[in-house]
GUZAMI-753417 format. One record per residue (C-alpha): residue in three letters; x, y, z; residue number from 1. Coordinates in steps of 0.001 Angstrom, whole numbers, plus 500000, padded with zeros to 6 digits. Layout:
# GUZAMI-753417
DRENNU    aa        X        Y        Z     i
DRENNU   ALA        X        Y        Z   NUM
...
END
This chain:
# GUZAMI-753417
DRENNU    aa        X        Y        Z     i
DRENNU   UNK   405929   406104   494894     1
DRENNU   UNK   406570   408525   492273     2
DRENNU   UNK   405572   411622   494258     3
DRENNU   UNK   407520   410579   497002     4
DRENNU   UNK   410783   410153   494330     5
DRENNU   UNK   409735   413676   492847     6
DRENNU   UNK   410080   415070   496148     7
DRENNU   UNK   413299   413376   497302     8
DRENNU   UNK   414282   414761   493935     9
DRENNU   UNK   413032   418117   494216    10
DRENNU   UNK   414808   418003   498364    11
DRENNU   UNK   418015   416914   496757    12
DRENNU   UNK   418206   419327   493673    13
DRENNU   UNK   417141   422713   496241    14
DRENNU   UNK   420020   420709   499120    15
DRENNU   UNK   422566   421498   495473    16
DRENNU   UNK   421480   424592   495292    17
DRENNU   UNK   421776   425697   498057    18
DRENNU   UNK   425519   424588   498730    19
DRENNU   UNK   426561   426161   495238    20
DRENNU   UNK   424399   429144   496614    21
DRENNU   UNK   426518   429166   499747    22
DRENNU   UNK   429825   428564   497919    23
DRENNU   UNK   429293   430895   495713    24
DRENNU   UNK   428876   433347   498583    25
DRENNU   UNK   431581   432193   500773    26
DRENNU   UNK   433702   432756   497578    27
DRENNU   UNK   432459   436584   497103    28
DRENNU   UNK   433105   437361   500530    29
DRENNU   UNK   436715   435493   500115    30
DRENNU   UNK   436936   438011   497249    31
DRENNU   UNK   435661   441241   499005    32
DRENNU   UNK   437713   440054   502700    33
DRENNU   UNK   441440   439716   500022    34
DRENNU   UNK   439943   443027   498105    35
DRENNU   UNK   439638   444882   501155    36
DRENNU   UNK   443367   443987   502548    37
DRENNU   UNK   445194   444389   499191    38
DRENNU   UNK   443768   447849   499300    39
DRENNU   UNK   444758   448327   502497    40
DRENNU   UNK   448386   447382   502183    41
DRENNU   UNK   447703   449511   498851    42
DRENNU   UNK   447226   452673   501470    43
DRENNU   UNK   450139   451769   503625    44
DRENNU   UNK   452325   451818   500642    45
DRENNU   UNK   451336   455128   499267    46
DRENNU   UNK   451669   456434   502752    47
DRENNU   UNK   455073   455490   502950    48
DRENNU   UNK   456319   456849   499711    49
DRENNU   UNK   454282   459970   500312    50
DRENNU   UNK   454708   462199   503434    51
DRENNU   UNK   451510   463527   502821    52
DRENNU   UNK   448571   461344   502734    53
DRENNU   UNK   445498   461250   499853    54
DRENNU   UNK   443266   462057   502035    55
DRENNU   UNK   441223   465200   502641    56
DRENNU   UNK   441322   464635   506598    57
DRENNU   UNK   444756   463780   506686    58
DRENNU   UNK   445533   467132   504657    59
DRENNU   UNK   443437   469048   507155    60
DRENNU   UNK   445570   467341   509847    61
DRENNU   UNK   448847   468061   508427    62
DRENNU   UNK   447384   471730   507745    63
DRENNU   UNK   446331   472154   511565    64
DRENNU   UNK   450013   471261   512742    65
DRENNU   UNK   451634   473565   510230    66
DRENNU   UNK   449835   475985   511790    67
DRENNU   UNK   450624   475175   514676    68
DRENNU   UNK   454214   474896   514355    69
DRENNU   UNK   454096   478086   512783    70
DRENNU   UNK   452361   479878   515853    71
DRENNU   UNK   454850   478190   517872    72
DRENNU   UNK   458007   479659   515937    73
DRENNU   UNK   456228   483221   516151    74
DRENNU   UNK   456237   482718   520152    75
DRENNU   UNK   459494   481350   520430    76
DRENNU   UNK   461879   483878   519276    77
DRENNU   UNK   460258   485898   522599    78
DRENNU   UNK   461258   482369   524683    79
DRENNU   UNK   464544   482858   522629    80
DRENNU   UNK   465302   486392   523500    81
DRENNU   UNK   467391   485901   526294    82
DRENNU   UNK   469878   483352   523933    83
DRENNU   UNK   469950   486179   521538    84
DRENNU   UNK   470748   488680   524743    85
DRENNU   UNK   473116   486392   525634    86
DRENNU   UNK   475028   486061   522657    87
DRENNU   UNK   475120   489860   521859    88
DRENNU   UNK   477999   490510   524537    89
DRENNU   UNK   480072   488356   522365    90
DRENNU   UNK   479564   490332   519045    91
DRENNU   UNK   480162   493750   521336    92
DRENNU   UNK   483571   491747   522560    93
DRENNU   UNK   484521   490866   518500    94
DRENNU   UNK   483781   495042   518114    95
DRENNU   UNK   486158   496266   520320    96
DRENNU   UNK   488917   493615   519749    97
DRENNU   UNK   488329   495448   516152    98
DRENNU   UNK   488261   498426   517807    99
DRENNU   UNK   491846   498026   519794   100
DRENNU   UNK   493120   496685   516807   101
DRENNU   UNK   492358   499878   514887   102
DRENNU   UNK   493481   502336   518037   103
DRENNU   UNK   496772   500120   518300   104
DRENNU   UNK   497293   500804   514468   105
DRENNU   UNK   495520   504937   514651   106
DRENNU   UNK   499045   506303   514679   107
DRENNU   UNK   500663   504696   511948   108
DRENNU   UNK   496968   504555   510283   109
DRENNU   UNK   497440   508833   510403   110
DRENNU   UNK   501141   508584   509300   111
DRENNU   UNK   500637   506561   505999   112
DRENNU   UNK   497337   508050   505140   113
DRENNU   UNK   498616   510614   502146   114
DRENNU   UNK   501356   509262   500214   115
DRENNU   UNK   501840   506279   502420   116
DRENNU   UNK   504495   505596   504882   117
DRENNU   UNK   507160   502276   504566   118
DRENNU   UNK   505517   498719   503998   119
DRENNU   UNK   505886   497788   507609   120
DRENNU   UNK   503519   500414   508646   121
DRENNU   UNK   505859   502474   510347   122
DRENNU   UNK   506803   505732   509963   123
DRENNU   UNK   510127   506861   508125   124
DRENNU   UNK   513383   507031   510468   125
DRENNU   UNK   516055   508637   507697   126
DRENNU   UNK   516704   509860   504350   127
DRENNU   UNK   518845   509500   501691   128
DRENNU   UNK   519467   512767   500411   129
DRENNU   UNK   520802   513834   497359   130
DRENNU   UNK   521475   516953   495400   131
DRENNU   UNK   523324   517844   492311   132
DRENNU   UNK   524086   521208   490361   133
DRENNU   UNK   525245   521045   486766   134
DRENNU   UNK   526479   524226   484453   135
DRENNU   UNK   528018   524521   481424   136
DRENNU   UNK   529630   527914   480253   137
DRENNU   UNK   530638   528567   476613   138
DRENNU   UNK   531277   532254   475555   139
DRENNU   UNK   533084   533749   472659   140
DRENNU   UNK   535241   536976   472403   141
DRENNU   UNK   535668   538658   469503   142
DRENNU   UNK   538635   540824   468091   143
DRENNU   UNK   538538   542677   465052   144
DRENNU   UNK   541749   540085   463675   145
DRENNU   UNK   540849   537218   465921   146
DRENNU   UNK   538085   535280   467866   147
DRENNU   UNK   538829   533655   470895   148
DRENNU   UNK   536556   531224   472892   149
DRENNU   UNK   536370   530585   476490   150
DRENNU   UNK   534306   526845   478226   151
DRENNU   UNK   533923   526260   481733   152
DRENNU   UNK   532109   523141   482944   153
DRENNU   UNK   531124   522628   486940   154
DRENNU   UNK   529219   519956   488868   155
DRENNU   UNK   528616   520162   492563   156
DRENNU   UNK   526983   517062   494373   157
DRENNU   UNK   525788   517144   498347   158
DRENNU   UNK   525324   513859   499872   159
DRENNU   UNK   523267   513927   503158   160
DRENNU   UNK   522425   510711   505424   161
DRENNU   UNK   519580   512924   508224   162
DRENNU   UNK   517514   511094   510448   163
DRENNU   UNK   514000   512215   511189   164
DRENNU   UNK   512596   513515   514669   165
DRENNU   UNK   509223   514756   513693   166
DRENNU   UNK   509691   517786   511689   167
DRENNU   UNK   513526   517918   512190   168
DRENNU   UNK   516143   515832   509903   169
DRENNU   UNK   519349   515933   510906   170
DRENNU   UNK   522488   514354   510149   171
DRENNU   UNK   526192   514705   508462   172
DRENNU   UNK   526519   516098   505161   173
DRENNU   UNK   529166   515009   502316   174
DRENNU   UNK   530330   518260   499189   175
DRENNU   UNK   531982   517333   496247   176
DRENNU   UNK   532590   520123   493664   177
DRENNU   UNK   534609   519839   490110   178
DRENNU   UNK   535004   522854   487997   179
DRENNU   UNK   536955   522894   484470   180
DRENNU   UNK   537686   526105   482719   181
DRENNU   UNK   539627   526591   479472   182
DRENNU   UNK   540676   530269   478052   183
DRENNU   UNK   542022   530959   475043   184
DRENNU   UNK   544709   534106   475568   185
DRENNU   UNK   546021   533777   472020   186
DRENNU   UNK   545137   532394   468477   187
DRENNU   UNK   547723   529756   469499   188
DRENNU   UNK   547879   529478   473438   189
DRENNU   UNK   545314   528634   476150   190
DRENNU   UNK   545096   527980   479584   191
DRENNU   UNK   543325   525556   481386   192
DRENNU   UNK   542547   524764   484624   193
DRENNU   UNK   541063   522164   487080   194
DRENNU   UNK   539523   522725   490346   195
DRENNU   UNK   538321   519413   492516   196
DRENNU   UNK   536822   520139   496116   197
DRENNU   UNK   535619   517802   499121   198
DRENNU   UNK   534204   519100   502118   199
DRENNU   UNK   532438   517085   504940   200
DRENNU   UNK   529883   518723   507978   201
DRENNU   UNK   526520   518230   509043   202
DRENNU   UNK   523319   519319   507772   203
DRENNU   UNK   519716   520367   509739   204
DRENNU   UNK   516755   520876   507477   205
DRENNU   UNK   513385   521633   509214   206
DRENNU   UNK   509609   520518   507497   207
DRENNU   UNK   507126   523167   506930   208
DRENNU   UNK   504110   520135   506400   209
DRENNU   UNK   504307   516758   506873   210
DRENNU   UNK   506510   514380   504846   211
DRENNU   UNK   504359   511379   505852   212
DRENNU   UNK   500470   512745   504438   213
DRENNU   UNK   501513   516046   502361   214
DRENNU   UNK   502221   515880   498248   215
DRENNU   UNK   504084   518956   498840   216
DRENNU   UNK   506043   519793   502150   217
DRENNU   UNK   508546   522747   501761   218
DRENNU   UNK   511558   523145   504222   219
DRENNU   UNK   514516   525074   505469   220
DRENNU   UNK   517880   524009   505476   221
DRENNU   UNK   520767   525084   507131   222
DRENNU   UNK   524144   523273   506784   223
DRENNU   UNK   528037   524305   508096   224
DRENNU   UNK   531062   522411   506442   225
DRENNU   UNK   534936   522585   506091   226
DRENNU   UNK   535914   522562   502432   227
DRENNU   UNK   539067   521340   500748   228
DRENNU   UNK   540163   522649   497285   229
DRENNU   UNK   542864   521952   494935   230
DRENNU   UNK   543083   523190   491694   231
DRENNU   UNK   545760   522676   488791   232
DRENNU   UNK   546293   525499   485932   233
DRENNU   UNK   548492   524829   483101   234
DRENNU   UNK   549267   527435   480446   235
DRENNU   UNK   550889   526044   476816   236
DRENNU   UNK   554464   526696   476640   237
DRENNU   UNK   554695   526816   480656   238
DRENNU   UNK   554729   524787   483564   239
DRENNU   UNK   551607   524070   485325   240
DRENNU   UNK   551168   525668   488515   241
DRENNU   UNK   549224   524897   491770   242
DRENNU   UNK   547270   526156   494086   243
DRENNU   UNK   545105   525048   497419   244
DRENNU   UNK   542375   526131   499986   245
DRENNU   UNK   541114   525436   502535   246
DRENNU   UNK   537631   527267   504540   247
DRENNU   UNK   534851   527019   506712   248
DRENNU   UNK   531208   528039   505383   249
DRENNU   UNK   527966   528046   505975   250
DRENNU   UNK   525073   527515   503983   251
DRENNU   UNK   521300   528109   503798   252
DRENNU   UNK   518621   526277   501635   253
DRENNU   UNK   515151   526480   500831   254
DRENNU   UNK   513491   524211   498757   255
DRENNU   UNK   510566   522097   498220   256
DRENNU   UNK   509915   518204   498372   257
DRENNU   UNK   507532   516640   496074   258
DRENNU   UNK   506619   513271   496761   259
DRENNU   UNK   506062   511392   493901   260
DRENNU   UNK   505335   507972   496083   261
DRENNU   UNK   505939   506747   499408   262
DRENNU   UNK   509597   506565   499846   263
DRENNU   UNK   511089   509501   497214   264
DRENNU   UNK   510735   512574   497116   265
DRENNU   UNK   511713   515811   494028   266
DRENNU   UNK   513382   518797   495980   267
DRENNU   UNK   514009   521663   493809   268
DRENNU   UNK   516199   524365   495997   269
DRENNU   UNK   518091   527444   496161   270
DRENNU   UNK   521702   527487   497694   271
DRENNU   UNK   523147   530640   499461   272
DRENNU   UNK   526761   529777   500358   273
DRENNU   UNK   528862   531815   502826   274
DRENNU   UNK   533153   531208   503119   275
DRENNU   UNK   534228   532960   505860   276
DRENNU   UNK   537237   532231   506958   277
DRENNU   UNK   539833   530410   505264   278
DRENNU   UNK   543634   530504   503166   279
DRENNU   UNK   544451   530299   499652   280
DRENNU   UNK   547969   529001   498720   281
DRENNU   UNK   549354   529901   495419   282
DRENNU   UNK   552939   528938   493913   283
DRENNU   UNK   552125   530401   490606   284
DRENNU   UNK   555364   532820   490400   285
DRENNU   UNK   557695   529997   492224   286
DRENNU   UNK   557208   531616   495659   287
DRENNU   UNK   554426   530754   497686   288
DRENNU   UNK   551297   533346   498094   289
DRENNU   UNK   549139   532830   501202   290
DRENNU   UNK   545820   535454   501293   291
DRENNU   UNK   542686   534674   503358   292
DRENNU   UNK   539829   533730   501879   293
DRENNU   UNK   536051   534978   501933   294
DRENNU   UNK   533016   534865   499735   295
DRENNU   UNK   529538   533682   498673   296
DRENNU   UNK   527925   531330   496169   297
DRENNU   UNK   524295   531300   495122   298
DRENNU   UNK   523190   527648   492999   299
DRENNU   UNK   519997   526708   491767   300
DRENNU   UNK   519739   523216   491699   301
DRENNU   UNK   517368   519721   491595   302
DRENNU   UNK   517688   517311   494497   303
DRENNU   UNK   516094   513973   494955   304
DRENNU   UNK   515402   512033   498376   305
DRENNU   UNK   514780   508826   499287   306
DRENNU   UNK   512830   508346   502810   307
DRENNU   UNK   512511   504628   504264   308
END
């Protein structure tokens, strides 16, 4: 009876452990089976926040197609070749608009290279011209009881308005002279007297250079006017007296013009004036003298012109 409760005993202690044997098994594979899948979600989660995997194998991969993609690039641009072919006509097209562009502009591109033309571009049409003479005369005369001093003052101005045809200006020309003198005859009595003249004609003037590239462009001139004068004398103690003439005359000039931008020019000049033909009215003595008049003038004078 006992041996048969030993073993019943003995059965029923190995039957427990064997289910806590089994248990405790089913429990470590429970453990390795939610180990496992927590490492796996693990990977997937690392795999999304990296682009490039852990793993040697998946490095090798990702290697291999970089390569790859980088032979294909190398062969492409020779698949490409006819895109780029095709797309050089319309770089050659953008050239020559540039071109035309430039060929439309060569002309006024060779008139303002120098000293530049006007800030449209285009090249000058007229000029402003202007020229002025100044002199001033003092001498003295002296007597062995007296001294006696003599003054004469003159300005002459030319206005000219000439427009351009290449190398030619041309165009009407304005004279305006004024010339004061004062002589002393005596210790006490002097005589002074007042000559205005205004004269209008036309002026031609030919370039020796080019006015729209040269620094320096010197020139002939050539002008013919009429010219009014009327001049007043007055001696102290006497009644002033007047006189008037009239003439045609001709004049030649040669000059320089030095551009000191693009629109105005310095023109330094020499003036050879010619009269000849004209009358000179004088009522000095209370009858009226008439004698024809000739003659020449030489100036040197400083002119400034204005081109636009």
């Amino acid at each position: 009876m006992s041996v048969r409760f030993l073993i019943c005993l003995l059965s029923f202690m190995s039957a427990l452990a064997l289910a806590d044997n089994e248990a405790a098994i089913d429990q470590q594979n429970y453990d390795l089976i939610q180990e496992y899948f927590e490492s796996a979600l693990d990977d997937e989660d690392d795999s999304e926040n990296n682009d490039s995997g852990d793993s040697p194998l998946i490095r090798f991969a990702q290697t291999d197609e970089s390569e790859k993609a980088t032979d294909a690039t190398t062969v492409t641009p020779s698949e490409e070749t006819p895109a780029d072919d095709a797309e050089k006509p319309k770089k050659k097209t953008k050239k020559k608009r540039k071109k035309k562009k430039s060929s439309s502009d060569e002309s006024t591109a060779e008139l303002g290279a120098g000293h530049g033309a006007q800030e449209s571009g285009k090249p000058y049409y007229a000029n402003a011209d202007i020229g002025l003479t100044y002199s001033s005369h003092a001498k003295t005369r002296k007597y062995s009881d007296k001294s006696l001093k003599d003054t004469e003052t003159e300005i002459n101005l030319d206005l000219k308005y000439l427009f351009i045809l290449g190398k030619i200006e041309l165009g009407p020309l304005m004279k305006y002279k004024n010339n004061s003198t004062k002589e002393q005859l005596s210790s006490s009595i002097s005589q002074t007297k007042l000559t205005t003249a205004i004269g209008f004609g036309a002026a031609f003037s030919l370039n020796l250079g080019n006015i729209h590239q040269d620094t320096f462009v010197p020139y002939a001139g050539l002008s013919f006017y009429s010219l009014s004068v009327a001049s007043t004398t007055k001696t102290d103690g006497s009644d002033e007296s007047k006189a008037s003439q009239t003439g045609l005359s001709a004049g030649i000039e040669l000059g320089g013009k030095f551009f000191m931008g693009g629109h105005v020019a310095l023109k330094p000049f020499l003036n050879f004036d010619l009269t000849f033909s004209g009358d000179d009215k004088n009522d000095e003595n209370g009858t009226e003298l008439v004698a024809t008049v000739s003659g020449t003038n030489l100036a040197l004078g400083l002119g400034m012109a204005t081109y636009f």
